[in-house]
DOROZA-873018 format. One line per 5 residues: number of its first residue (from 1); their letters; for each residue x, z, y of C-alpha. Coordinates in nm, 4 decimals, always signed. Layout:
N
NUM	A	X,Z,Y ~ ...
//
This chain:
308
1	XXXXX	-4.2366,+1.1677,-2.2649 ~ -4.3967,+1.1635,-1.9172 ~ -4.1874,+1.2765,-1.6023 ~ -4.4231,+1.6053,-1.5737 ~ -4.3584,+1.6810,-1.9101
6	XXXXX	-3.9978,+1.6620,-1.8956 ~ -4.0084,+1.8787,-1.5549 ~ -4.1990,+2.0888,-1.7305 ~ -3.9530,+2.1566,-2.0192 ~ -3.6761,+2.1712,-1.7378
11	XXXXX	-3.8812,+2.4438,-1.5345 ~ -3.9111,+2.6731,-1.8983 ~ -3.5710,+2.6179,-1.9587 ~ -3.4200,+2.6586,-1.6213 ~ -3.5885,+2.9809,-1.5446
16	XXXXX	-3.5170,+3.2232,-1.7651 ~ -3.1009,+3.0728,-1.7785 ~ -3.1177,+3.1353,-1.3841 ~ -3.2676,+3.4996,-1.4612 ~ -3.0478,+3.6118,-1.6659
21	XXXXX	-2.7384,+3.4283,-1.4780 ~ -2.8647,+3.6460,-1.1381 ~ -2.8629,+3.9724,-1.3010 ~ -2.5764,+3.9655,-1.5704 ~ -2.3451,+4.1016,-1.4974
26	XXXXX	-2.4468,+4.2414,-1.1596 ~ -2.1151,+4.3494,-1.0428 ~ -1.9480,+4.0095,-0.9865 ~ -2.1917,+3.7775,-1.0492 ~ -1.9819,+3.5782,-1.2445
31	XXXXX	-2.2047,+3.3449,-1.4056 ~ -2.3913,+3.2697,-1.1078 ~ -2.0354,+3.1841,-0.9605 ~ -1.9441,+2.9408,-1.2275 ~ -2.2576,+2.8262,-1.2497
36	XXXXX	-2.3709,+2.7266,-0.9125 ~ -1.9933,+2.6369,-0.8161 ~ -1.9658,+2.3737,-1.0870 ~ -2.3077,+2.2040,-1.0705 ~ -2.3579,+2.2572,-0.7146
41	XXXXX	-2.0533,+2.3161,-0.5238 ~ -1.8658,+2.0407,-0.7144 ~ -2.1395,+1.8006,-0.8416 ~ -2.3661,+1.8437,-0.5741 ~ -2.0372,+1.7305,-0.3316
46	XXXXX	-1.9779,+1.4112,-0.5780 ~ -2.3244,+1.2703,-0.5626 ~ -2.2944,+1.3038,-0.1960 ~ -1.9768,+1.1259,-0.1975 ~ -2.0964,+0.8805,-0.4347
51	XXXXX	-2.4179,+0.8175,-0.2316 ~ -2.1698,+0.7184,+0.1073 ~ -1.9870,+0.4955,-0.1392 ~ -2.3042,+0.3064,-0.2366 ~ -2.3512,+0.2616,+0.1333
56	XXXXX	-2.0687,+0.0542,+0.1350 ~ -1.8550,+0.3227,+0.2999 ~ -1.5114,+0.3621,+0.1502 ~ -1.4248,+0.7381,+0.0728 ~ -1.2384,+0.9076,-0.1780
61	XXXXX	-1.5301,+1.1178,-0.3872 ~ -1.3173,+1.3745,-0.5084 ~ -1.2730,+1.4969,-0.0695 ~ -1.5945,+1.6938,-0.0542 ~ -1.5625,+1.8477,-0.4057
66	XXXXX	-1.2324,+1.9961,-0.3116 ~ -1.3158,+2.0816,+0.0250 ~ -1.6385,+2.2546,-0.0428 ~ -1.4861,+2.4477,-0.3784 ~ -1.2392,+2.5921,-0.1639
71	XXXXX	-1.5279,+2.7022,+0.0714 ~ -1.6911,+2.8706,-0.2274 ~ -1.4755,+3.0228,-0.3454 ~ -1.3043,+3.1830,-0.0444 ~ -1.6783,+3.3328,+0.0321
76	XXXXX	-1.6929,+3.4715,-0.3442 ~ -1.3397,+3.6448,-0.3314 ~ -1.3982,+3.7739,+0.0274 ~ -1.7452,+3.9027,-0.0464 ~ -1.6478,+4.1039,-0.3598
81	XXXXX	-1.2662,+4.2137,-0.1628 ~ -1.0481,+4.0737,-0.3712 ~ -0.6884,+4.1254,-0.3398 ~ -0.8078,+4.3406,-0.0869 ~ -0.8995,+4.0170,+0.1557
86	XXXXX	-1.1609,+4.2606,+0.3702 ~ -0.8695,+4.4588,+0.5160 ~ -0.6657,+4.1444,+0.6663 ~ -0.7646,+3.9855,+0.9770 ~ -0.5461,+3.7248,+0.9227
91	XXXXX	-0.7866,+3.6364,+0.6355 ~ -1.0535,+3.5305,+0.8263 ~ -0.8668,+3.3322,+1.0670 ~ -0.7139,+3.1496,+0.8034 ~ -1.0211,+3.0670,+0.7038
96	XXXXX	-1.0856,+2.9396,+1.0421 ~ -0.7862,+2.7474,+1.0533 ~ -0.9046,+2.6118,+0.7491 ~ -1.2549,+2.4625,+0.8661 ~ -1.1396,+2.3506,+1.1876
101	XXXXX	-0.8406,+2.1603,+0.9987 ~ -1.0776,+2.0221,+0.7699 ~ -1.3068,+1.8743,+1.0485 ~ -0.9657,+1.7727,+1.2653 ~ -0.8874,+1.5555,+0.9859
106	XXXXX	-1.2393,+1.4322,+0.9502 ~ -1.2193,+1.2918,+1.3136 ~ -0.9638,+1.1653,+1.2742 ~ -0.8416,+1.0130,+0.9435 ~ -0.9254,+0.6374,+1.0790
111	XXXXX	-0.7294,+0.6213,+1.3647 ~ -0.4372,+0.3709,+1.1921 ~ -0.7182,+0.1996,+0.9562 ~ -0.7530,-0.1695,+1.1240 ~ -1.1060,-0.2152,+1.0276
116	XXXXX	-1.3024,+0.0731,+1.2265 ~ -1.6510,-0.1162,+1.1846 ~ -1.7954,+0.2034,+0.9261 ~ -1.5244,+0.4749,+1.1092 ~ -1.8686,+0.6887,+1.3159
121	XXXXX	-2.0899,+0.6842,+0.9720 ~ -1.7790,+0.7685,+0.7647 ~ -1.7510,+1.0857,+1.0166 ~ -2.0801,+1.2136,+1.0186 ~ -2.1477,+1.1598,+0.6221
126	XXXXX	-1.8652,+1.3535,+0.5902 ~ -1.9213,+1.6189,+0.8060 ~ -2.3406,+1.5981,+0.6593 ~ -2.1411,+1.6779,+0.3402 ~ -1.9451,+2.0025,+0.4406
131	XXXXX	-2.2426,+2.1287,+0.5719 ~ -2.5552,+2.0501,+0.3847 ~ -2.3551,+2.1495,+0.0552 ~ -2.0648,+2.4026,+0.2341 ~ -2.2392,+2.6276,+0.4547
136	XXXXX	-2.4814,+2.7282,+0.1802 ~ -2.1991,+2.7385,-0.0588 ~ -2.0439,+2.9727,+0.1654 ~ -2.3591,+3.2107,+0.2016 ~ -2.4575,+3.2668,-0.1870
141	XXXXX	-2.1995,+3.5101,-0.2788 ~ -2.3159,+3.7525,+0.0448 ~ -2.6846,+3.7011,-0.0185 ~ -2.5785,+3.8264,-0.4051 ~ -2.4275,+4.1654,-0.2554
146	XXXXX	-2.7158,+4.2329,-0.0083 ~ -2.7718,+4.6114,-0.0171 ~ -3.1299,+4.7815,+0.0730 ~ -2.9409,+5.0988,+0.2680 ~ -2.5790,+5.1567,+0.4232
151	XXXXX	-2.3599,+4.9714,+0.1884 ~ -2.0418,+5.2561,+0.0562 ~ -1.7794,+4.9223,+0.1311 ~ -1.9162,+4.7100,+0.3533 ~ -1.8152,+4.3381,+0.4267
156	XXXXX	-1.7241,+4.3852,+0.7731 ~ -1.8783,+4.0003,+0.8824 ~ -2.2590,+4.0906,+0.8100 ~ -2.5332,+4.3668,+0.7774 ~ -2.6038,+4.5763,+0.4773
161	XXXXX	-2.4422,+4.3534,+0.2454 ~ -2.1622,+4.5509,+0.0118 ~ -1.8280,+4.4746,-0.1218 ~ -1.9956,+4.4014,-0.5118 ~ -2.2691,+4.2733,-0.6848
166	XXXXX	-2.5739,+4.4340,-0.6255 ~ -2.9457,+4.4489,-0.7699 ~ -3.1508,+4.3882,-0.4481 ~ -2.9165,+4.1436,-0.3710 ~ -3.0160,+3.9837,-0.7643
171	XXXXX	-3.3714,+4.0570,-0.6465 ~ -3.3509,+3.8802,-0.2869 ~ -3.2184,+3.6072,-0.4591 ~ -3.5131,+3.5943,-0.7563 ~ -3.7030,+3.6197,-0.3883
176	XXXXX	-3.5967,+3.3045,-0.2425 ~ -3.6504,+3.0698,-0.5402 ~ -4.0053,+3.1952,-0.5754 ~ -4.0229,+3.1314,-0.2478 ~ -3.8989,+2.7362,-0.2804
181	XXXXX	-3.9901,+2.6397,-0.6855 ~ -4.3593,+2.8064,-0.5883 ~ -4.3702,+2.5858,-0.2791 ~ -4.2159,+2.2327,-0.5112 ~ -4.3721,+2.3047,-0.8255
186	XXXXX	-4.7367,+2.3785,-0.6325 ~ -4.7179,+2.0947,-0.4290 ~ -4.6316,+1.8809,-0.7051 ~ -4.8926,+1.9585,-0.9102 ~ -5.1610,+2.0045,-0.6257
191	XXXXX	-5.0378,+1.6492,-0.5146 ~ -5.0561,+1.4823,-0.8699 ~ -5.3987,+1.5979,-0.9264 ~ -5.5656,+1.5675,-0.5616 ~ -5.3113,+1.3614,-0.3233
196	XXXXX	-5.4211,+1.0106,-0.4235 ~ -5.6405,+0.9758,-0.1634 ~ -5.4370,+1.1704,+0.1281 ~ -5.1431,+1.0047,+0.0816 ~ -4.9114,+1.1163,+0.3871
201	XXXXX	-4.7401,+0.7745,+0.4136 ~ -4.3423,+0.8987,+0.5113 ~ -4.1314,+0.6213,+0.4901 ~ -3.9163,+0.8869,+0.3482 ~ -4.1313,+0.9568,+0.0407
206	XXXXX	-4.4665,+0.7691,+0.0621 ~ -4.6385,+0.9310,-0.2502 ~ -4.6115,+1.3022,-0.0265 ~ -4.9774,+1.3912,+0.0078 ~ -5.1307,+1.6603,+0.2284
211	XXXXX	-5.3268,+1.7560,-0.0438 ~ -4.9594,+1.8646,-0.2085 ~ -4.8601,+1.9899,+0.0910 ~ -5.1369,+2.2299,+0.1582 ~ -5.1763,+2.3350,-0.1707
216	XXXXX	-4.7517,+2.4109,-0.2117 ~ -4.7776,+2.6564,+0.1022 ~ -5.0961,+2.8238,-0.0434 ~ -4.9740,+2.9085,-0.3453 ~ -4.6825,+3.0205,-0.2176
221	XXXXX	-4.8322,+3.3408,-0.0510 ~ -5.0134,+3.4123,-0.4002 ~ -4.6277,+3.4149,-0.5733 ~ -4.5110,+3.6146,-0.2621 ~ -4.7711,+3.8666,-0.3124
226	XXXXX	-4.7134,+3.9352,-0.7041 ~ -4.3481,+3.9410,-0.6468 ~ -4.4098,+4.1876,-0.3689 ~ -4.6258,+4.4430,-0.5739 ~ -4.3961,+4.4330,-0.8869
231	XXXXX	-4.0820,+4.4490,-0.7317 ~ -4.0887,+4.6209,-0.3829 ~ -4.0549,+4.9715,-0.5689 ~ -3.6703,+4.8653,-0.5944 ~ -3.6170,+4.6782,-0.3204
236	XXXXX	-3.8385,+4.8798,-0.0796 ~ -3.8474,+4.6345,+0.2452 ~ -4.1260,+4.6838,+0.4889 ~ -4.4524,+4.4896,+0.3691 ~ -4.4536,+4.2458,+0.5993
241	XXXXX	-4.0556,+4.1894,+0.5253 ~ -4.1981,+3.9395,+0.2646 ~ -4.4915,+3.7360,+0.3927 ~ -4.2820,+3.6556,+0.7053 ~ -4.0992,+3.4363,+0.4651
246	XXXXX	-4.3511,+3.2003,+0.3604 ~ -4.5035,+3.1495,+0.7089 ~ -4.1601,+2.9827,+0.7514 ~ -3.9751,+2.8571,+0.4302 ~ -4.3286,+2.6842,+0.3658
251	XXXXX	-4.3011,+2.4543,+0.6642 ~ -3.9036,+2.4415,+0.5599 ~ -3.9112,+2.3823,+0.1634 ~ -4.0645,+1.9766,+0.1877 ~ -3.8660,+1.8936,+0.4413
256	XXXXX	-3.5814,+1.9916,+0.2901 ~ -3.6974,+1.7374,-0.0169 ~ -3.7607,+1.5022,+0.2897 ~ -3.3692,+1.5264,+0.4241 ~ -3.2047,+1.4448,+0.0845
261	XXXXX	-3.5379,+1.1490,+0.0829 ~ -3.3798,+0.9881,+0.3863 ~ -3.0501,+1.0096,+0.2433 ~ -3.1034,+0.8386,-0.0501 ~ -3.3538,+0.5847,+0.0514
266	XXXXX	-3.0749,+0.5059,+0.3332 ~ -2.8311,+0.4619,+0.0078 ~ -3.0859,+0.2087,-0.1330 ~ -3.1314,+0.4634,-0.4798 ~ -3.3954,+0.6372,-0.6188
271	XXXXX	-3.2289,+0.9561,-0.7109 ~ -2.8812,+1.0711,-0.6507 ~ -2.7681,+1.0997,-0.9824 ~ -2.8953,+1.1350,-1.3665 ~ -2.7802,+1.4068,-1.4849
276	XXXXX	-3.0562,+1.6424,-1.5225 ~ -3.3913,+1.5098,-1.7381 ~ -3.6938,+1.4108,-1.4956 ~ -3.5410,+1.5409,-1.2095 ~ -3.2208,+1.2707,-1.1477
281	XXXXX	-2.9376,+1.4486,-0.9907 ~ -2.8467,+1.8064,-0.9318 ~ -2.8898,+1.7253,-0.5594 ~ -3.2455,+1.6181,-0.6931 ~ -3.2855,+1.9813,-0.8119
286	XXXXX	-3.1521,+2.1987,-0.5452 ~ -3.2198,+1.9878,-0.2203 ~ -3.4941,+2.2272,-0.0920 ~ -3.2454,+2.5362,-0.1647 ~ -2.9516,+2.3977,-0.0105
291	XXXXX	-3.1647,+2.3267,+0.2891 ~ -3.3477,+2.6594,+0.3331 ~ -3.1157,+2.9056,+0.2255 ~ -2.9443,+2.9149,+0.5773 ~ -3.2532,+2.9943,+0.7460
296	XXXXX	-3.3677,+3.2356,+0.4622 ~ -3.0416,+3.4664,+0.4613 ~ -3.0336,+3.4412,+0.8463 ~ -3.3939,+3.5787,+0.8595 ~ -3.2842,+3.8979,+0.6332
301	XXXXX	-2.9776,+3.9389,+0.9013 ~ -3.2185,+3.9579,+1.1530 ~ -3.4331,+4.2110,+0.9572 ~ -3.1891,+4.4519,+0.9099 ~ -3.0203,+4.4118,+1.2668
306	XXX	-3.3781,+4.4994,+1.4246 ~ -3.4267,+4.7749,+1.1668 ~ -3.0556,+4.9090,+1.3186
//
């Protein structure tokens, strides 16, 4: 079986499991919880961890796991209220008390090690770790609650995003990975069939053609387009709400593949793990998302503050 057909079995597989995961059930969101917690929060964390260890760098793998879980799912409990976590300001400052403990201890968790040759990369893998896989981690469960007018319970920390599950949050979500499978699937397939001869040459990944790269950020305004005349009627954004997005994500999406590129090839491996066919690891998988889903849910902020 050739690596395109096994992505392509992936991609008919994967889709209609992440469908169904976004919109069922839509108060809670549970499955998209579990879900992206255990093969991304957790997972995602240990191939991270396990790529620094390859480097030669001695951490424990299980750190980022733990540390970016309990990111998770502090975000997930606050977003939905529970135990009525909204209310408390403590809450957040615990929270805060949290991160800053976390990085304290990054700093400084050398400092009566005798050999300090690896101490600097040890620091800033670690801290590439809590945010390339924690600040994103952190941001899901809001993005899922995202509410198209004045939300009834609000979450006090962002705009127009309510204290439950709700459908344009499912459908901003459905959104953003048209916006970034269009964009990898396109310029994979635009690349395989035309990018032999205009071959980018990145150290990084030196079969990334322009011919890919054109043709992912094309096609991305055709998916952007269908998804905006079937669904606007429920989320009802302004038009141009939606093609702002691909102006942008499409220059974001590759290099997003690019960052986790560098990171391996500085590893010396060819994917970060094996655990999902033809793609390697989950980091493999959700590289571009991790990477552009800052940006993405900071752009809708900034929609709905200039619509205020």
């Amino acid at each position: 079986m050739t690596n395109f057909q096994k992505r392509l079995i992936l991609t008919l597989t994967a889709i209609p499991a992440v469908f169904f995961a976004l919109f069922w059930p839509l108060s809670n969101h549970i499955l998209v919880f579990i879900g992206f917690g255990i093969l991304v929060t957790i997972f995602g964390s240990y191939e991270i961890s396990n790529l620094i260890y390859q480097k030669g760098i001695n951490v424990r793998r299980y750190f980022l796991p733990i540390i970016n879980s309990v990111i998770y799912i502090f975000a997930y409990l606050y977003s939905l209220n529970a135990f009525n976590m909204q209310k408390s300001k403590f809450t957040l400052i615990l929270f805060a008390l949290y991160i800053v403990s976390v990085i304290m201890y990054i700093y400084a968790r050398d400092i009566f090690k005798k050999d300090l040759t690896r101490s600097f990369e040890k620091m800033s893998y670690s801290l590439f770790g809590v945010l390339y896989i924690g600040l994103p981690s952190f941001l899901v469960p809001f993005l899922l609650n995202i509410q198209n007018r004045t939300p009834d319970n609000p979450v006090p920390i962002f705009f127009n995003v309510e204290s439950s599950g709700t459908m344009t949050g499912s459908l901003l979500a459905v959104f953003f990975i048209v916006l970034v499978w269009s964009n990898d699937i396109f310029a994979y397939v635009f690349g395989m069939a035309f990018g032999k001869k205009s071959v980018i040459g990145l150290a990084a990944s030196p079969k990334k053609s322009w011919a890919g790269y054109i043709g992912g950020y094309l096609s991305t305004f055709f998916w952007v387009a269908l998804f905006y005349l079937i669904f606007n009627q429920f989320i009802r954004f302004d038009w141009w709400f939606y093609f702002i997005f691909p102006i942008i994500t499409g220059f974001i999406v590759p290099i997003g593949d690019l960052v986790e590129s560098v990171f391996k090839r500085s590893a010396n491996v060819e994917d970060s793990g094996n655990i999902i066919m033809g793609r390697g690891g989950i980091l493999d998988s959700v590289d571009s998302i991790l990477y552009t889903l800052p940006p993405y849910f900071i752009l809708i902020q900034l929609y709905f503050a200039i619509k205020k």
